[in-house]
N, C-alpha and C positions, 0 to 999 in steps of 0.2 A: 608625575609619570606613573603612579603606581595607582592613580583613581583611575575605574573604568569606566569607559562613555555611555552614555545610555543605550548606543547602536550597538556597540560590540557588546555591550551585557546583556541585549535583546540577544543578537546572535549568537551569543555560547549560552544561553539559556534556551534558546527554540532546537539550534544542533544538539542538546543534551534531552529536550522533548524527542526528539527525532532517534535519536540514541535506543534512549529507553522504550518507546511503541515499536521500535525495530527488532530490539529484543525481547518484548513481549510478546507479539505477532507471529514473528518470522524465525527465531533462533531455538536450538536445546539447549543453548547454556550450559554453565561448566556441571560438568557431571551429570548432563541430560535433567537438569533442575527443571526448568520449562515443561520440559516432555514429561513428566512425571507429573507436574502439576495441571498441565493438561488433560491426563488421562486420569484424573484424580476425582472425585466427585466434586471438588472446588471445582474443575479446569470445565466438567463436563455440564455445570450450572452456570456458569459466567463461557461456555462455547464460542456467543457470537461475538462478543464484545473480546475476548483473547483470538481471533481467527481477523477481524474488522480492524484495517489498521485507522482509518478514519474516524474512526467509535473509540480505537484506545485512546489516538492520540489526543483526544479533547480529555479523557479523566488523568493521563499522564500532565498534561498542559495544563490542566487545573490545581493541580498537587503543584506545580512548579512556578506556577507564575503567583503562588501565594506567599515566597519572599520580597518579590518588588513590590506587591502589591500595596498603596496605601491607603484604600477603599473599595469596597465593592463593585464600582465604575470602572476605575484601574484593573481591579482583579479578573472581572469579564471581558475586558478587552485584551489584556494579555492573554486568559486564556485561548481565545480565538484566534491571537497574532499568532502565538507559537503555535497551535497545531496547524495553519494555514497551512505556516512556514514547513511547520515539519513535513506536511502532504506533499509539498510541491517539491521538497526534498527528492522525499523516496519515490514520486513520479521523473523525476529528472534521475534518479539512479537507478530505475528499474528498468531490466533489461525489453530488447525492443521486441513486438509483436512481431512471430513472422507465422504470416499468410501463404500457407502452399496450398496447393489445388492435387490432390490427389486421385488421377484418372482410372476407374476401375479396365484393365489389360481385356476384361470381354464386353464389353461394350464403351465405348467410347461416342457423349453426347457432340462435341463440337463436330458440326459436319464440317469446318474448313480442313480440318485433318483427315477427312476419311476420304477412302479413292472415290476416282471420280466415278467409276461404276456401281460402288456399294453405296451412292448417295442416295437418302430414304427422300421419298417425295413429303412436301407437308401434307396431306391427304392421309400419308403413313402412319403417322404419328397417331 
């Protein structure tokens, strides 16, 4: 009862990849830690790879898939399981894209909205 199955040690071990690139990426952490090291000249030489959650989570997923690990084959495969996992995470938890179309009030392009007197000929154009 108390040995963990290979699945669920993958899965609390990619959830804890995902964990950790989420708070390196995206969070200030307690006492604005993040944010400080961000703005630090560590944070401002290591930029893309602390801003890129794709790029963290492979050196995160590296550092962590080297306790299963029981050779080099193992170890590169895990690392790429879990940050898979962990992308497809925070794509499935990230909030959704919204697409507005914002019409400038003095000129407006769609001619099905405009009267039917102010309509420009295509010649006008």
């Amino acid at each position: 009862m108390g040995e963990v199955s290979d699945l669920s040690g993958f899965l609390f071990a990619s959830l804890a990849v995902w964990r950790l690139t989420h708070f390196f990426t995206s969070e200030s952490g307690p006492f604005f830690v993040m944010e400080k090291i961000r703005q630090s000249r560590f944070g401002q030489a290591t930029s893309s790879a602390l801003a890129c959650f794709e790029c963290m989570s492979i050196w995160v997923a590296a550092g962590v898939s080297l306790h299963p690990a029981t050779g080099f084959a193992t170890w590169l495969l895990g690392t790429f399981a879990m940050s898979g996992f962990a992308i497809l995470v925070e794509r499935f938890l990230a909030e959704p894209v919204s697409i507005t179309e914002v019409l400038d009030s003095r000129e407006t392009s769609d001619e099905l909205l405009q009267e039917y007197g102010q309509r420009r000929s295509y010649e006008e154009k």
